[in-house]
C-alpha positions as CSV (number, residue, x, y, z in Angstrom):
1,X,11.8,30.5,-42.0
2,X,8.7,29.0,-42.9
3,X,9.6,25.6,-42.2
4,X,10.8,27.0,-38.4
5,X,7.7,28.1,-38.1
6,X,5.6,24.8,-39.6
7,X,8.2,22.7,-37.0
8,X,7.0,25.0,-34.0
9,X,3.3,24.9,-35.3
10,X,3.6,21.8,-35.0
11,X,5.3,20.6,-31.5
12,X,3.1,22.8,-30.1
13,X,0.5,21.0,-31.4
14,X,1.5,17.9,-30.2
15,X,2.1,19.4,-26.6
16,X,-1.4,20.6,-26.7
17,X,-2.7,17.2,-27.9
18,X,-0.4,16.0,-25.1
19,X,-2.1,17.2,-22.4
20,X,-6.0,16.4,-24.1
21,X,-5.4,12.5,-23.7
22,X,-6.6,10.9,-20.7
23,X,-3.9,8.4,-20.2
24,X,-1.0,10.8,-20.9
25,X,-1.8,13.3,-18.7
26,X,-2.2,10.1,-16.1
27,X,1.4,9.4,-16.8
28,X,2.8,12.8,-16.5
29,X,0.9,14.1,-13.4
30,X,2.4,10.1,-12.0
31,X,5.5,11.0,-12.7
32,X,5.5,15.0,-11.6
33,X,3.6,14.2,-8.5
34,X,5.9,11.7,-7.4
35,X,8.7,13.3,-8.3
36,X,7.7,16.5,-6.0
37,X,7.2,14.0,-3.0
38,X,10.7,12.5,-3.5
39,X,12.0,16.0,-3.6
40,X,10.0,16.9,-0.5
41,X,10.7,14.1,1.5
42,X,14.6,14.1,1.0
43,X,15.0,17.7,0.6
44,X,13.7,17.6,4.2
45,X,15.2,14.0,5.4
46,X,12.9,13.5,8.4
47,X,12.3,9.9,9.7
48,X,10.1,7.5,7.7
49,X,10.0,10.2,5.4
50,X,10.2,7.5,2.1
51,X,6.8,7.0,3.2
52,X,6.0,10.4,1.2
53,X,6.0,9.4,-1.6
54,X,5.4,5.6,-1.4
55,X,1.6,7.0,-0.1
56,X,1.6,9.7,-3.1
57,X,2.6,6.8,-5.8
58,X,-0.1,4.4,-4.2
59,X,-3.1,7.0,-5.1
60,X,-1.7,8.7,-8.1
61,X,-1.4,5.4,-9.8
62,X,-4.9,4.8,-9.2
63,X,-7.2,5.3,-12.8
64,X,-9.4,7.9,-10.5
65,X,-10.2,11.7,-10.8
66,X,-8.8,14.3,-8.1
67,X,-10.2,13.4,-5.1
68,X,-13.0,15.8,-3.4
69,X,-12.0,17.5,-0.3
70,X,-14.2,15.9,1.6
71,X,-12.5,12.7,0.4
72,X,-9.3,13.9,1.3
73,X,-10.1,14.7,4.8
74,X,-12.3,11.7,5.3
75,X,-8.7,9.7,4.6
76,X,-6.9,12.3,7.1
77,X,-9.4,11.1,10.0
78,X,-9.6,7.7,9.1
79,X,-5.6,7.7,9.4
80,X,-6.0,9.0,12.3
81,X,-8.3,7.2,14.3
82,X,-6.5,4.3,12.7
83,X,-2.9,4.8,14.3
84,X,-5.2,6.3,17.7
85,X,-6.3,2.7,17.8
86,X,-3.0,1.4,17.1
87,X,-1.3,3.8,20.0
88,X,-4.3,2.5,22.3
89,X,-3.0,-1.1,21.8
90,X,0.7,-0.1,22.0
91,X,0.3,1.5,25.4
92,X,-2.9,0.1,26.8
93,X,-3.7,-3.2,26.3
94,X,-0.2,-4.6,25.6
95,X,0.8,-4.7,29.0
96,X,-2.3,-7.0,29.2
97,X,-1.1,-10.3,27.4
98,X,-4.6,-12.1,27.6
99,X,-6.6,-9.0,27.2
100,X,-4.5,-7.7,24.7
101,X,-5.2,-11.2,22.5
102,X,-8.9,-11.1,23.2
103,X,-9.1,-7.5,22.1
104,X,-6.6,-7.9,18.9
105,X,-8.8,-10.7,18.0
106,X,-11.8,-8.9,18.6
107,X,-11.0,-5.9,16.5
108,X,-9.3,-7.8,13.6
109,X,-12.8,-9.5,13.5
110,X,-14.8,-6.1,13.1
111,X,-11.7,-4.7,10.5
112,X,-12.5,-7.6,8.1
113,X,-16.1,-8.0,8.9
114,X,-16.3,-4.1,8.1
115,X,-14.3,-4.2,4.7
116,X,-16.2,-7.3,3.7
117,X,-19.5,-5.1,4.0
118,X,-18.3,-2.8,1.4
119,X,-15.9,-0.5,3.9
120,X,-13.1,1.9,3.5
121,X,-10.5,0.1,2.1
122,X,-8.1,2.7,3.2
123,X,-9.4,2.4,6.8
124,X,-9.1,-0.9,7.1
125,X,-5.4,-1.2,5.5
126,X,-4.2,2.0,8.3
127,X,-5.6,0.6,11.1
128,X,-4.1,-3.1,10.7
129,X,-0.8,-1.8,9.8
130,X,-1.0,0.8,12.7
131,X,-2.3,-2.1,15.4
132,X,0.2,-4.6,14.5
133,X,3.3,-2.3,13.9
134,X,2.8,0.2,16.9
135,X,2.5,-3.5,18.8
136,X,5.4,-4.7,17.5
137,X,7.2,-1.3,18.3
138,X,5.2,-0.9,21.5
139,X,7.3,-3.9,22.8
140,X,11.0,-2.3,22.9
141,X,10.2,1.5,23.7
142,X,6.5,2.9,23.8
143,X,8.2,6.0,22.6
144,X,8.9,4.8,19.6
145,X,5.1,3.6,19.0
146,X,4.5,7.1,19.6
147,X,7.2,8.6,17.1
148,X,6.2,6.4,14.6
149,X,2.4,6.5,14.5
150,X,3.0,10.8,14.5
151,X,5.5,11.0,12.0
152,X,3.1,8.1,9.8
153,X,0.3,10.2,10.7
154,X,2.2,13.7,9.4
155,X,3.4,11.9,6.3
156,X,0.0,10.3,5.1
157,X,-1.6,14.2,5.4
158,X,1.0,15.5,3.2
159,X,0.6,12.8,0.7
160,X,-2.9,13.6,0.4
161,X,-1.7,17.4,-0.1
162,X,1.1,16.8,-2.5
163,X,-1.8,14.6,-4.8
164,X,-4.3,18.1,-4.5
165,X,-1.0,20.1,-5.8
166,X,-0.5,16.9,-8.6
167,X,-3.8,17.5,-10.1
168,X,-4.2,21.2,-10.1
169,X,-0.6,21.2,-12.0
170,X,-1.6,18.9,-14.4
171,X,-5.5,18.5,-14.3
172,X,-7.7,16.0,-16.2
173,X,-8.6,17.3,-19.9
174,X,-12.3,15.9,-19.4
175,X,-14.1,15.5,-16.3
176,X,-14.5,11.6,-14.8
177,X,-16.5,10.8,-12.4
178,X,-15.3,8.0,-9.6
179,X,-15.9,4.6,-10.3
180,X,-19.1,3.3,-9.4
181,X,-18.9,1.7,-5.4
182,X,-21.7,-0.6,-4.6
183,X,-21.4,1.1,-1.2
184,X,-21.4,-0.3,2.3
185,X,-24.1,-2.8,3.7
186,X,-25.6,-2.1,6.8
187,X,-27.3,-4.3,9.0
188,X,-25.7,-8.0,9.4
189,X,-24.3,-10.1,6.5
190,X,-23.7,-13.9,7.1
191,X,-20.9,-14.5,4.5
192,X,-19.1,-11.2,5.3
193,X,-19.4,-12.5,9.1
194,X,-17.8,-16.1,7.6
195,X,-15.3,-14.2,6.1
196,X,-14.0,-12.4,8.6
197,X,-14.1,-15.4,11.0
198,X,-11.5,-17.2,8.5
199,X,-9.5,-14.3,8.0
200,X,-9.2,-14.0,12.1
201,X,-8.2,-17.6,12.6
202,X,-6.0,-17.7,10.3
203,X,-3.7,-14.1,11.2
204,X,-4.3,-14.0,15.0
205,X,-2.1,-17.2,16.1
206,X,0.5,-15.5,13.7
207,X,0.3,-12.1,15.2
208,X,0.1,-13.7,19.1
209,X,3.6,-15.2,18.5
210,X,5.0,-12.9,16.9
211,X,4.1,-10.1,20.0
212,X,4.8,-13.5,22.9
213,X,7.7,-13.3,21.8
214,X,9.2,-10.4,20.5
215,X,9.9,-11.7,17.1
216,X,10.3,-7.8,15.1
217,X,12.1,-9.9,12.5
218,X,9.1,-11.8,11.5
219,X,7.3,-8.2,11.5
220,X,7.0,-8.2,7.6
221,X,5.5,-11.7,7.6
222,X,2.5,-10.9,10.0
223,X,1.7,-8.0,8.1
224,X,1.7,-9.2,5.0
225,X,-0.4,-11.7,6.0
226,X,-2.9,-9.7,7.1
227,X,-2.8,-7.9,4.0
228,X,-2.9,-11.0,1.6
229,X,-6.1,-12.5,4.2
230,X,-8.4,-9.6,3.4
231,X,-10.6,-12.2,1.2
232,X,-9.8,-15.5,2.9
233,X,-10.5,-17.9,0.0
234,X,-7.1,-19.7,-0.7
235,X,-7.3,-18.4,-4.8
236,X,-7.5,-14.5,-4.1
237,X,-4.3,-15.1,-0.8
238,X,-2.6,-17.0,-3.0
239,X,-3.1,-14.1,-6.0
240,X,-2.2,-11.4,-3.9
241,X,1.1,-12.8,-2.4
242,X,2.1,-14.0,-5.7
243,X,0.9,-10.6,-7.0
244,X,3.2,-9.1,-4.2
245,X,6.3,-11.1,-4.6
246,X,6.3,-10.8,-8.7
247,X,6.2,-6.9,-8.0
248,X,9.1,-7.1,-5.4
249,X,11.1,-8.8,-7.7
250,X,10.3,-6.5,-10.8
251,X,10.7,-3.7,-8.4
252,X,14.2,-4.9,-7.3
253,X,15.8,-5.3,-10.8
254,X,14.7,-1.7,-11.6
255,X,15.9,-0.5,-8.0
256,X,19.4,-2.2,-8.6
257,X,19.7,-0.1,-11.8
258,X,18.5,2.7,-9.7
259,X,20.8,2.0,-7.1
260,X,23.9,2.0,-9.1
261,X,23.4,5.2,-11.4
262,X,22.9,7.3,-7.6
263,X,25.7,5.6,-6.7
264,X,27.7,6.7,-10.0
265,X,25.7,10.3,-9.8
266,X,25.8,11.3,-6.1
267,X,24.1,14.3,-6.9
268,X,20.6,15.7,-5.3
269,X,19.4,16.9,-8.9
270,X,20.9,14.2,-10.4
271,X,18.5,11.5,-8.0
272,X,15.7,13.7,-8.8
273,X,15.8,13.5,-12.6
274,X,16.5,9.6,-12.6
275,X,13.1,9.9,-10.7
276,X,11.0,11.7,-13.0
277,X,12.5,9.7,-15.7
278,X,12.3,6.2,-13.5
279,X,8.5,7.4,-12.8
280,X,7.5,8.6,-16.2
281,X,8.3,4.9,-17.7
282,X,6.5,3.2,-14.7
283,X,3.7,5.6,-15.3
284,X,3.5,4.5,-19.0
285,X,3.5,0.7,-18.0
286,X,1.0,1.2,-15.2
287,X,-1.6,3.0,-17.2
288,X,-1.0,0.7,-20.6
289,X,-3.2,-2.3,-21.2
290,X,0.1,-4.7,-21.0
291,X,-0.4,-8.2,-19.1
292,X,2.3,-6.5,-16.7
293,X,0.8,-3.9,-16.0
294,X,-1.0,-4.4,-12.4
295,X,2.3,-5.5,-11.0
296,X,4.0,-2.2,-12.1
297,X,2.3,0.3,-8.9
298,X,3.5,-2.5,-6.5
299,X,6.6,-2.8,-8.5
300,X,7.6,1.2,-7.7
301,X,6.5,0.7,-4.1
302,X,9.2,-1.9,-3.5
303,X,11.7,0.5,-5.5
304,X,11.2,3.4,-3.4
305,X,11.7,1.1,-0.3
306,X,14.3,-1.1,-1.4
307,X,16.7,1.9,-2.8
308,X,15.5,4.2,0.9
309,X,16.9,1.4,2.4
310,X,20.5,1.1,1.1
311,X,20.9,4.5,1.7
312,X,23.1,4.4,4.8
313,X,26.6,3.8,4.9
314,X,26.6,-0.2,6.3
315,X,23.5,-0.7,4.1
316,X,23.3,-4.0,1.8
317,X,20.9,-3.8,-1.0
318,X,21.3,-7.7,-2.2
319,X,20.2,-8.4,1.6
320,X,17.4,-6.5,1.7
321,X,15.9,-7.5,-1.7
322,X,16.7,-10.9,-0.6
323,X,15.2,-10.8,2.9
324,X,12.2,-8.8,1.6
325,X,11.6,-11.4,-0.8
326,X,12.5,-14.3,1.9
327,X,9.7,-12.4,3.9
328,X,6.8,-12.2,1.0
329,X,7.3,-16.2,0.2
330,X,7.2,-16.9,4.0
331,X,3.9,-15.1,4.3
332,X,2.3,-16.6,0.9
333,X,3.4,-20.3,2.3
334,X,2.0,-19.7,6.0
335,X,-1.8,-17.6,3.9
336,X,-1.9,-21.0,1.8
337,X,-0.9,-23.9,4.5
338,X,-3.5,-22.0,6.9
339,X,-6.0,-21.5,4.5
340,X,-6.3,-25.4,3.0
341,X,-6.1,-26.4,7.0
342,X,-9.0,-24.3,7.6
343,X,-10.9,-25.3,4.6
344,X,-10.3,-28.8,5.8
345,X,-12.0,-28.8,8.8
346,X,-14.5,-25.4,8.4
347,X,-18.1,-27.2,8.8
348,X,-19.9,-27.6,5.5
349,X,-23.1,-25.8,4.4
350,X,-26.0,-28.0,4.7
351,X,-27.0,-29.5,1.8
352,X,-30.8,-27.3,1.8
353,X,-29.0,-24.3,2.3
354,X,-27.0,-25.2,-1.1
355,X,-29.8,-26.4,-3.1
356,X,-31.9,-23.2,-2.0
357,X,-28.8,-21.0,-3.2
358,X,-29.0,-22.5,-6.6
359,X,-32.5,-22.1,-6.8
């Protein structure tokens, strides 16, 4: 008897200590929150609803407290406004080719002008996505611009509910306060201004073909492009495509094990367990201190995507990892080639300027 007792002295002890270290109960809230989404999002089964908890994995893996309310709802609006904007290019300005390019240039400008002054990152990411996809869509059916940007819009809210509900199950042990921002700048900034200039030239000829055209297979490409130009110097374009592709493919081997156990187990509970248990190991790389580890967030991203997509009946999962990874290289080649042309011919700093910067 008294060794029952000493063995349940002490896993509860170890559940309590459990739940007292910081990364652990990272891990566990990762893996519960995401799990709760997946649930949500299939139990319900309504379009783009993988989005659910691709947007809930994105946060939760983030090393951050819970975020305030007024956080939360500052991310609501700016999602909004974001796929407003998008919906105002789909329906307004599209039917304007050369308006439609002097505004998408225009705006692209002030999106990376504004992140490079210290802006919401999450802002800026929305509303390119939202421009150039409702675009893209706006050009078959405007309808399905407007399904899309309200069923993205719906989704993104609920994220942000089903991370409140993540950390009041499993709350932080100690409070942490939010990294330290150095905040935006006001007021004009020269090199955020150069910055944003590059990052223009180098996505808008891109985008412009791809909506001349019609070219929704090339989709992919233009926005991961824009995405991989938010700091236009060829090292960090080059780092994040390489970044992006490495996760894809990391993400892929684990989604073909995936794949093939739901396959095996066609069973609602059964997906749902192999996703707590798929999460809780991704959970443990992403908040370890292994090399690997920053490519692990990204890595679940292109799971949930890649094993969404095979879900259908005519589905191939070896074609879509390989086109998605076709995709990723094709916009990492086109960021670099771009880039070193524009380095090439971008005028030089005068030589004062230089030797008053070092001084």
């Amino acid at each position: 008897m008294s060794t029952e007792l000493a063995g349940t002295a002490s896993f509860s002890e170890r559940w309590r200590a459990l739940f007292q270290d910081q990364t652990s109960v990272r891990i566990i809230r990762f893996a519960v929150g995401v799990t709760l989404a997946v649930a949500l999002a299939y139990g319900v089964n309504r379009p783009l609803s993988f989005l659910l908890p691709v947007l809930t994995s994105f946060i939760l893996s983030l090393p951050i407290p819970m975020p305030s309310l007024v956080a939360g709802l500052r991310n609501m609006l700016f999602t909004l406004i974001a796929f407003g904007l998008g919906l105002v290019f789909a329906l307004f300005f599209l039917q304007f080719p050369v308006v439609y390019m002097v505004m998408l240039g225009t705006i692209l400008f002030h999106l990376y002008y504004y992140l490079n002054r210290g802006g919401s990152l999450w802002f800026t990411l929305m509303s390119m996505i939202a421009i150039l996809l409702l675009s893209m869509l706006g050009n078959s059916h405007e309808g399905l611009a407007i399904d899309v940007s309200l069923n993205f819009i719906g989704l993104s809210w609920m994220a942000m509910i089903m991370i409140w509900v993540s950390y009041l199950l499993i709350p932080d042990p100690v409070f942490t306060p939010f990294p330290k921002n150095p905040g935006f700048q006001p007021g004009y900034s020269q090199p955020a201004a150069e910055a944003a200039l590059k990052s223009t030239i180098v996505i808008l000829p891109l985008a412009g073909l791809c909506m001349t055209f019609s070219m929704t297979d090339l989709i992919l490409v233009m926005i991961f492009s824009a995405l991989f130009i938010l700091k236009p110097e060829l090292g960090e374009g080059k780092a994040a495509g390489m970044k992006s592709l490495i996760s894809t493919l990391l993400g892929g081997v684990y989604a073909w094990l995936f794949y093939w156990l739901i396959v095996a187990v066609p069973e609602y509970h059964f997906y749902l367990a192999l996703t707590f248990f798929t999460t809780l190991y991704f959970g443990r790389q992403i908040f370890s201190d292994k090399p690997l580890a920053k490519y692990y967030g990204s890595a679940l991203i292109a799971l949930l995507i890649l094993v969404n997509g095979s879900m259908g009946g005519d589905a191939d999962f070896h074609e879509k990892l390989a086109m998605r990874i076709i995709l990723i290289t094709l916009a990492v080649i086109y960021v670099v080639v771009a880039l070193r042309l524009l380095d090439k011919f971008w005028p030089a700093k005068p030589l004062n300027n230089c030797a008053t910067e070092q001084l």
